[in-house]
C-alpha positions as CSV (number, residue, x, y, z in Angstrom):
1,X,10.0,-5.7,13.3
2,X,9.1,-2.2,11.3
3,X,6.0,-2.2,10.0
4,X,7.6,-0.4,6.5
5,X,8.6,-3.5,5.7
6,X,7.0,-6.9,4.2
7,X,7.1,-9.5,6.7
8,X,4.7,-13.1,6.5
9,X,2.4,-12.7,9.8
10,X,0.9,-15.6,12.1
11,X,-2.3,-15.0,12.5
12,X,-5.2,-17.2,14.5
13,X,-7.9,-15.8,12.6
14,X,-6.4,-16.6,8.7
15,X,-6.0,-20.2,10.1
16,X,-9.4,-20.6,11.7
17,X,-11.3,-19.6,8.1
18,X,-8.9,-22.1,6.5
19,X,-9.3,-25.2,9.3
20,X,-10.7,-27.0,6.4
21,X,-9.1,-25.1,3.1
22,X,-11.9,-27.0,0.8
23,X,-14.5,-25.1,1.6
24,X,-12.9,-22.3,-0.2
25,X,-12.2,-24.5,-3.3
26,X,-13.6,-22.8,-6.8
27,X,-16.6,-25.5,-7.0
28,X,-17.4,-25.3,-3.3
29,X,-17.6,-21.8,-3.5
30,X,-18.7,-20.5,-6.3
31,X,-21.0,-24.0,-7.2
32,X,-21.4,-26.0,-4.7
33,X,-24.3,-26.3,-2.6
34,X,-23.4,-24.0,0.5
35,X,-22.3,-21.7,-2.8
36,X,-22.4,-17.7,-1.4
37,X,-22.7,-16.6,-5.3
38,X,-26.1,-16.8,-6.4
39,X,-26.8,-18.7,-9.7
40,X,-27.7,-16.0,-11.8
41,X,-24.8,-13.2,-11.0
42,X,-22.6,-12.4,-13.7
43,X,-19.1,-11.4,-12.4
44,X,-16.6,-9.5,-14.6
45,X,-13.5,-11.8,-15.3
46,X,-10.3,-11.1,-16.5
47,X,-9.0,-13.4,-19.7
48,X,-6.0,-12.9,-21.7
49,X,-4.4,-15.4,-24.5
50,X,-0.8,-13.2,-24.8
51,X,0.0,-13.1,-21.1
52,X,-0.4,-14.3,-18.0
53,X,0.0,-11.3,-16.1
54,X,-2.8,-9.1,-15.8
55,X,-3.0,-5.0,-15.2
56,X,-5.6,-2.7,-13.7
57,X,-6.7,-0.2,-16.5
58,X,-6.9,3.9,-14.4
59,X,-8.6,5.0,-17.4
60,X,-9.6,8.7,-17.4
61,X,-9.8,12.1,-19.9
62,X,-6.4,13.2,-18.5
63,X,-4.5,9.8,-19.0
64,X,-2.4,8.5,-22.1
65,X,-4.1,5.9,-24.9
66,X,-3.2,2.5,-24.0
67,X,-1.4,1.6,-27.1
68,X,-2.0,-2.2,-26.3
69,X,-5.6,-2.1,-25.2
70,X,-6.9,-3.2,-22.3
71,X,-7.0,-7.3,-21.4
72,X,-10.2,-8.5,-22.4
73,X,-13.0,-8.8,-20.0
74,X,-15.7,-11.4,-20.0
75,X,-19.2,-12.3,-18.2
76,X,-19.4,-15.6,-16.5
77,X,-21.5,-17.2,-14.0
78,X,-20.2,-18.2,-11.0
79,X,-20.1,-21.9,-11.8
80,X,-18.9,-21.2,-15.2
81,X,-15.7,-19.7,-13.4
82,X,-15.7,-22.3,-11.1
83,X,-15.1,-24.8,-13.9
84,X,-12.6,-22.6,-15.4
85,X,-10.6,-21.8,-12.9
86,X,-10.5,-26.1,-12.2
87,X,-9.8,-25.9,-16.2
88,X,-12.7,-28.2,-16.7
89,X,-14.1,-28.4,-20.4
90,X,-16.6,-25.9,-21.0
91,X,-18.0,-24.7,-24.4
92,X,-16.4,-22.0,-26.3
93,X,-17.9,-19.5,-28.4
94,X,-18.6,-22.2,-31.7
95,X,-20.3,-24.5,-28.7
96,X,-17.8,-27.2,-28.7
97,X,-17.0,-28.3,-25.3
98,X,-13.1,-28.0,-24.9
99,X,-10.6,-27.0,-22.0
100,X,-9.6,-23.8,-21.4
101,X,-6.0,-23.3,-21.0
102,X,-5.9,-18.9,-21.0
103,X,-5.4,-17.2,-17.7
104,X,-8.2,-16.0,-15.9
105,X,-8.4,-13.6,-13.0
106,X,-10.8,-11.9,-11.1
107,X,-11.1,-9.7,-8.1
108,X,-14.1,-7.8,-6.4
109,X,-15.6,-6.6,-2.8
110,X,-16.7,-9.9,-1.1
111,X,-19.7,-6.9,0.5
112,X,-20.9,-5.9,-2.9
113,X,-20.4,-9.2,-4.6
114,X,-20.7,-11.8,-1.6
115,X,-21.8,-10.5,1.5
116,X,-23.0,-13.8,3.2
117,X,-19.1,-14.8,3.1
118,X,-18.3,-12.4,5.7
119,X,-19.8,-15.1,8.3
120,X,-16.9,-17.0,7.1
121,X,-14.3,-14.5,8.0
122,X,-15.2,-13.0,11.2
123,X,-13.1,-10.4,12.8
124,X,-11.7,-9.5,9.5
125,X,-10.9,-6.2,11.3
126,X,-8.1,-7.7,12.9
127,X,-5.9,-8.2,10.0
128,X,-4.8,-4.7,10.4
129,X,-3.9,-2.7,13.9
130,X,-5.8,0.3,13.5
131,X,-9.5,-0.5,12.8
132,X,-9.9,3.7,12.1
133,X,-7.7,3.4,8.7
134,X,-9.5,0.4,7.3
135,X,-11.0,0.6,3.5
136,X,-14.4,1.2,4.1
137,X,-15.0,-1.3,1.5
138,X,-14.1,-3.7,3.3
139,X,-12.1,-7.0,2.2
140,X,-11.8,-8.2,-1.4
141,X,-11.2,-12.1,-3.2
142,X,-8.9,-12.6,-5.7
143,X,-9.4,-15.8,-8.0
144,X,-7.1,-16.6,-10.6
145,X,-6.3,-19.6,-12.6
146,X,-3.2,-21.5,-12.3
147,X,-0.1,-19.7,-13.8
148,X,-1.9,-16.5,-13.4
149,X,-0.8,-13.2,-11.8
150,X,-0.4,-9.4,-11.0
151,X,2.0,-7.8,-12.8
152,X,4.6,-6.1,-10.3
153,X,3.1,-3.1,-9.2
154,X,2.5,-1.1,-5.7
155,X,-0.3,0.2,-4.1
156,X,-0.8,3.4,-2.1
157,X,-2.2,1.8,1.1
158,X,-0.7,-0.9,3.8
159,X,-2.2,-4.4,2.4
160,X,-2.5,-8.1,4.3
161,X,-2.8,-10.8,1.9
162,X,-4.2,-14.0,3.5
163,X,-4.3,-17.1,1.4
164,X,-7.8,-19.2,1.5
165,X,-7.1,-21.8,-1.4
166,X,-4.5,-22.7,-3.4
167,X,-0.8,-21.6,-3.3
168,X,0.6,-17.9,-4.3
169,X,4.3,-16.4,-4.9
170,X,4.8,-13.0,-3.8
171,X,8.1,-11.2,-4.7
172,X,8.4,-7.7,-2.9
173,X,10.5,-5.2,-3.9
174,X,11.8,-1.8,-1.9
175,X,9.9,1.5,-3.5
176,X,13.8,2.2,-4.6
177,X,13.3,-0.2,-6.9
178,X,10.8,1.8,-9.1
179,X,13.6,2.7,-12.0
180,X,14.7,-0.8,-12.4
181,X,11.2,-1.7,-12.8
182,X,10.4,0.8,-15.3
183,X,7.1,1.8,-14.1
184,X,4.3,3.5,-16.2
185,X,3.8,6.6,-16.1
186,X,1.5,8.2,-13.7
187,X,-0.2,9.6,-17.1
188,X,-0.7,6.2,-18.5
189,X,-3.5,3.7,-17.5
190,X,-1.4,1.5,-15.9
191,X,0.3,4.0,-13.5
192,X,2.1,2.3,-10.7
193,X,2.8,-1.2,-12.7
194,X,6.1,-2.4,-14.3
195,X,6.1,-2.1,-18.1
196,X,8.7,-5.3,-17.9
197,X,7.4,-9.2,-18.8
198,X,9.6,-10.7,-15.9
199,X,8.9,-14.1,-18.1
200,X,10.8,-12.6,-20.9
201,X,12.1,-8.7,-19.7
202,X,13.9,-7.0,-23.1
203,X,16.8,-5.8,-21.6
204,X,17.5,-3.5,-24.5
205,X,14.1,-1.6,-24.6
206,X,14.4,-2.0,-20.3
207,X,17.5,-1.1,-19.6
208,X,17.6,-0.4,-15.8
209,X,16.0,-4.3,-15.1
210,X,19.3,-5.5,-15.1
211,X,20.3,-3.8,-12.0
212,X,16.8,-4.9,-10.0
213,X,18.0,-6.3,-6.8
214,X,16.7,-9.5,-5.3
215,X,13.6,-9.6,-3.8
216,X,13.4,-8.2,0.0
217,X,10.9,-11.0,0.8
218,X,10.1,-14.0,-2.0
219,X,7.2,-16.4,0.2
220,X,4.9,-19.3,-1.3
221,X,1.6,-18.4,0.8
222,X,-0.8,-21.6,1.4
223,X,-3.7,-21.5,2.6
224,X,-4.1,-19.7,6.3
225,X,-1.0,-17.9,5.9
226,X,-0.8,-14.0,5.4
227,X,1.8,-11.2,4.2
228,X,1.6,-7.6,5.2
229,X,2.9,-5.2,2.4
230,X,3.4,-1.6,2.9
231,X,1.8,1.0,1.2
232,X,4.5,1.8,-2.1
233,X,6.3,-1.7,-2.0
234,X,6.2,-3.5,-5.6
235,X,5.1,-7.2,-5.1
236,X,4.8,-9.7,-8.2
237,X,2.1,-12.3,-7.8
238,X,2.0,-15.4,-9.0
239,X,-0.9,-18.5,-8.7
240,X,0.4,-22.0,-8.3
241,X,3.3,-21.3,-9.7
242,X,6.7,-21.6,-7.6
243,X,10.6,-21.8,-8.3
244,X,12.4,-24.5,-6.7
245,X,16.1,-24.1,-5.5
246,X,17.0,-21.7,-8.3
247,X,15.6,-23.5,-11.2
248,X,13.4,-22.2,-13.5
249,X,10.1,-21.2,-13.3
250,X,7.7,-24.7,-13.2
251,X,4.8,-25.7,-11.9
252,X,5.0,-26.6,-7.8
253,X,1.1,-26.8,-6.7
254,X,-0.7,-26.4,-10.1
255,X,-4.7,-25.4,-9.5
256,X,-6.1,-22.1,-8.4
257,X,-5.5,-19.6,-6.1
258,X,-8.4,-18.0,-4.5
259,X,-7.2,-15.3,-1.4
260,X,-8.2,-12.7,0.5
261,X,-7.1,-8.8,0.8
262,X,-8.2,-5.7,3.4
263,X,-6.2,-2.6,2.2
264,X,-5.4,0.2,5.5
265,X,-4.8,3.8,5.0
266,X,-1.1,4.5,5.3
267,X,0.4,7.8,6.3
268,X,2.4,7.9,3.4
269,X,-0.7,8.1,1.4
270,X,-2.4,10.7,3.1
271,X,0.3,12.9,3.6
272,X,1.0,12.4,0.0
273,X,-2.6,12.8,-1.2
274,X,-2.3,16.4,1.3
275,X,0.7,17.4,-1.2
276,X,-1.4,16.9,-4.4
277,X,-3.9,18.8,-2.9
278,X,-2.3,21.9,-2.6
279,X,0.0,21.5,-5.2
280,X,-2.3,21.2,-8.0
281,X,-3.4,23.9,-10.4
282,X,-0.7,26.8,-8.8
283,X,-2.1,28.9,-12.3
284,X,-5.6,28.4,-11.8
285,X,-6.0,31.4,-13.9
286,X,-4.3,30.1,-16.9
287,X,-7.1,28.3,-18.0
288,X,-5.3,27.4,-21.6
289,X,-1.6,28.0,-20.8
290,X,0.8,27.8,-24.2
291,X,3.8,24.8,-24.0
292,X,6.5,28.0,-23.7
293,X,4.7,29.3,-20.5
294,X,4.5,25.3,-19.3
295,X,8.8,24.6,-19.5
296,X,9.5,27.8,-17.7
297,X,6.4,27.4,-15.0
298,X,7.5,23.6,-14.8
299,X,11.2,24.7,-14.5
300,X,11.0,27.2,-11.4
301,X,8.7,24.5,-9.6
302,X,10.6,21.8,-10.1
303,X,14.2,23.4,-9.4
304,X,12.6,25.2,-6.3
305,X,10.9,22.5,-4.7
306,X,14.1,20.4,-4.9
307,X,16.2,23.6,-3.0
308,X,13.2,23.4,-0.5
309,X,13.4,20.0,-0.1
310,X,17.4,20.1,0.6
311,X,18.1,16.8,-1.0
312,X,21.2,15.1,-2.7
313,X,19.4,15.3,-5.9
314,X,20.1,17.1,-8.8
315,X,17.2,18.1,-10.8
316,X,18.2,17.6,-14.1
317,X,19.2,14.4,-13.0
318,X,16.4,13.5,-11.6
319,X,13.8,14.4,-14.3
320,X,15.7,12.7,-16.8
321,X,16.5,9.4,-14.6
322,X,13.4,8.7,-12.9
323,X,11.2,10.2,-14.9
324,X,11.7,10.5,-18.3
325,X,14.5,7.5,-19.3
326,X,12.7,4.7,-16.7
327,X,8.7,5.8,-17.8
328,X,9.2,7.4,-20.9
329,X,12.0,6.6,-23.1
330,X,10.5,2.4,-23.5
331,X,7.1,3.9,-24.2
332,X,8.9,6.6,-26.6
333,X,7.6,4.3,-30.2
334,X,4.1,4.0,-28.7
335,X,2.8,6.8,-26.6
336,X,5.3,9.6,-28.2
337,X,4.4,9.2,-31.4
338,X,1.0,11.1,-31.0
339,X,3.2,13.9,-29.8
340,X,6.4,14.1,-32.1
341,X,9.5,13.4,-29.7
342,X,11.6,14.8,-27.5
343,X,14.0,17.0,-29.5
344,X,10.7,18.9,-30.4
345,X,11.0,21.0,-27.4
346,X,14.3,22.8,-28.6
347,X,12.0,24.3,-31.4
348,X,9.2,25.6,-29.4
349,X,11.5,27.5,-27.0
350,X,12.9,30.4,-29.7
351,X,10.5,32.5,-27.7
352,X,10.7,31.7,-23.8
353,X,8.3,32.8,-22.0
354,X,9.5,35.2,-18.6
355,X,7.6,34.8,-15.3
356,X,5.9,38.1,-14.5
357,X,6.6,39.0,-10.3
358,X,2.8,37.8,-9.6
359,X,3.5,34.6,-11.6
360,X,7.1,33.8,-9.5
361,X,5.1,35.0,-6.1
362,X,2.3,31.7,-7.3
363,X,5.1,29.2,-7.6
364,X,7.2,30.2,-4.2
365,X,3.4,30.2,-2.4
366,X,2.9,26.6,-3.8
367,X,6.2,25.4,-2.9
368,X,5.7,26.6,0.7
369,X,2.3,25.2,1.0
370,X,3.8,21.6,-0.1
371,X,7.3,21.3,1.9
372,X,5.7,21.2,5.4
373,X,4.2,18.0,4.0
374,X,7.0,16.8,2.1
375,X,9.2,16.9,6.0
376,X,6.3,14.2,7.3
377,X,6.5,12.1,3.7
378,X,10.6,12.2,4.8
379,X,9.9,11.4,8.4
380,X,7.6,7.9,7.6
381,X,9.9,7.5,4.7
382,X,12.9,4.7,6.2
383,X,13.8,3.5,2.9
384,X,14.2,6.8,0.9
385,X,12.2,5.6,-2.0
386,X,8.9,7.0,-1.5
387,X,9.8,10.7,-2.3
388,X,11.1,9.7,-5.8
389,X,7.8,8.3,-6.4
390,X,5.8,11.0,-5.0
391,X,8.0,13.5,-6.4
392,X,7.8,12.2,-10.2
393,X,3.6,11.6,-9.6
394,X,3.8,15.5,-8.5
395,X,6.2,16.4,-11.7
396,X,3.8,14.4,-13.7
397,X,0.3,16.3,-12.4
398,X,1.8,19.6,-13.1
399,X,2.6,18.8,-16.4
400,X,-0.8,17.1,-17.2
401,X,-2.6,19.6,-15.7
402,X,-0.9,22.4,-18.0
403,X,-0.3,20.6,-21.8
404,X,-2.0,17.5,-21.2
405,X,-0.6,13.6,-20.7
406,X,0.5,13.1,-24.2
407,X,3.0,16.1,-24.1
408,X,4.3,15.2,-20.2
409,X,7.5,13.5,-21.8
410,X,7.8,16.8,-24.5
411,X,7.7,19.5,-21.8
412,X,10.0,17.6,-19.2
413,X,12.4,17.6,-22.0
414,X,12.3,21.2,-23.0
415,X,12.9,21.9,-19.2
416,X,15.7,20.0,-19.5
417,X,16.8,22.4,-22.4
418,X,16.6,25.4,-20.3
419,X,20.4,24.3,-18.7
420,X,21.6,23.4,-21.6
């Protein structure tokens, strides 16, 4: 089978750690007596009392305010999480022992964090074929309290999930299904996650979610068994939670879920990290460029990359479609708010800027540099959804990098204006 798509694996070595599954049980491992955690560590845990679906925050000077604030993050030591995560009572912060019913999830290096538990998974290595493109920082655990999860979402390298405790649901999607999803922005601090509650979606505010196809691969991973998912494939994880024929979502092995990740290197993302690379900053000299200069720059870029690229795309079309009515529009009472809206733009191009021969010789230089790389992003590309994603991240960089994230939707818009 391709290795661009999901697929579950049998492997010898996920089913050797997990002969006997209960040594990988919260109180076992982070508790018991053969614990690997020291007593004393504090790890960094995820809560949240609104939803059970956590985010990772990308927070940086060049990304959006996240208007709803990141989920809460709380010190506990490891046999505090053990208990926890077995939803034993513990004491709140009044001191009265109760149970804790809010979703908890944590992740970190097992090296950094652990690194006696790498006895336990020997030949880690293995999980992926090419030792070379492995992340030098080496596997990761997950832990997360029953009901708990990953919001939808897709990474930028080749991942093998293998399951140590617990059960886990894993829905993956195609990369094509990025505007049904309604991803974040690349400018927002959860770039590359779905802005839909899939308990709940709002099919009003998310209007593409209706048309999301069924999952490629839907699986219930126990413990020993593994998934590969390819770098830029949206998977939705959930912990002990599983729907049985068709009904809806309940309980199936209530508890944790405690698992294992190793992320690889995918030529996707490195030929994609190659076009950022020389795509970014074509005006280096325009240290302060004005909005007007930004729409025309961001015009001839955009409209001559997608000559160069000799695609079915139209790139009107595509800007508003993929990038500004899936990302933008259902952030639009939030994030656009700081910046007006998009009708601004009509008013702020009275006086349009004209390219001098020096500026238009910058733009067909950059577009040259990038195509060569944009032919090997087409060649590993099977599905044909990878170049809409790199393509809006690349749309979304320019316009960062000359009026800043909270005027991304703004300019796009005004270039849209130019045809009109």
């Amino acid at each position: 089978m391709s290795p661009s798509v999901p697929r579950l694996l049998c492997l010898d070595i996920t089913k050797r750690w997990t002969r006997d599954p209960t040594i990988w049980s919260p109180q076992k491992l982070l508790a018991g007596d053969a614990s690997f955690f020291p007593a004393s560590l504090s790890l960094s845990v995820k809560r949240s009392l609104t939803s059970r679906f956590f985010m990772y925050e990308e927070n940086a000077g060049m990304k959006l305010k996240d208007e709803n604030g990141p989920t809460q993050v709380v010190q506990l030591s490891p046999s505090e999480l053990a208990d926890i995560l077995n939803e034993q009572p513990v004491d709140d912060a009044a001191g009265n022992n109760r149970m804790v019913h809010q979703h908890h999830y944590c992740t970190f290096p097992v090296e950094n964090t652990a690194p006696g538990l790498l006895s336990q998974i020997k030949d880690y290595e293995k999980l992926h074929d090419d030792h070379r493109l492995l992340d030098p920082r080496g596997p990761s655990l997950w832990m997360g309290s029953s009901g708990s999860g990953t919001q939808a979402h897709y990474d930028v390298a080749d991942n093998v999930i293998c399951q140590l405790f617990g059960t886990k649901r894993i829905r993956c999607y195609s990369p094509k299904a990025a505007s049904a999803l309604h991803v974040f922005p690349d400018a927002h601090p959860r770039a590359r996650k779905s802005q839909v509650n899939f308990d709940n979606p709002d099919h009003t505010l998310f209007s593409n979610f209706s048309s999301l196809p069924p999952p490629e691969i839907d699986v219930e991973l126990g413990p020993g068994s593994a998934l590969f998912i390819p770098a830029f494939w949206f998977h939705h994880v959930e912990n002990g939670i599983v729907e049985k024929n068709g009904s809806p979502l309940q309980l199936g092995d209530p508890g944790p879920s405690i698992s294992l990740n190793l992320f690889a290197l995918s030529k996707s993302m490195m030929v994609a990290q190659n076009i950022f690379r020389d795509a970014s900053r074509p005006f280096k000299s325009a240290t302060e460029p004005h909005f007007e200069f930004a729409v025309t720059a961001l015009h001839a870029l955009s409209w001559k990359l997608f000559k160069g690229l000799n695609v079915e795309y139209e790139p009107s079309k595509f800007i508003q479609k993929h990038l500004l009515d899936t990302r933008y529009a259902p952030l639009r009472n939030e994030t656009l708010k700081h910046s007006g809206n998009y009708t601004r733009g009509r008013e702020r191009l009275r006086m349009r800027s004209k390219l001098t021969v020096e500026e238009e010789e910058i733009i067909s230089n950059c577009i040259a540099r990038i195509l060569p790389h944009f032919a090997s992003l087409c060649e590993e590309d099977d599905d044909d959804g990878i170049l809409p994603l790199v393509v809006c991240h690349l749309f979304e960089l320019w316009a960062v990098e000359l009026v800043g994230a909270s005027s991304v939707a703004e300019v796009w818009e005004a270039v849209l204006l130019l045809d009109v």
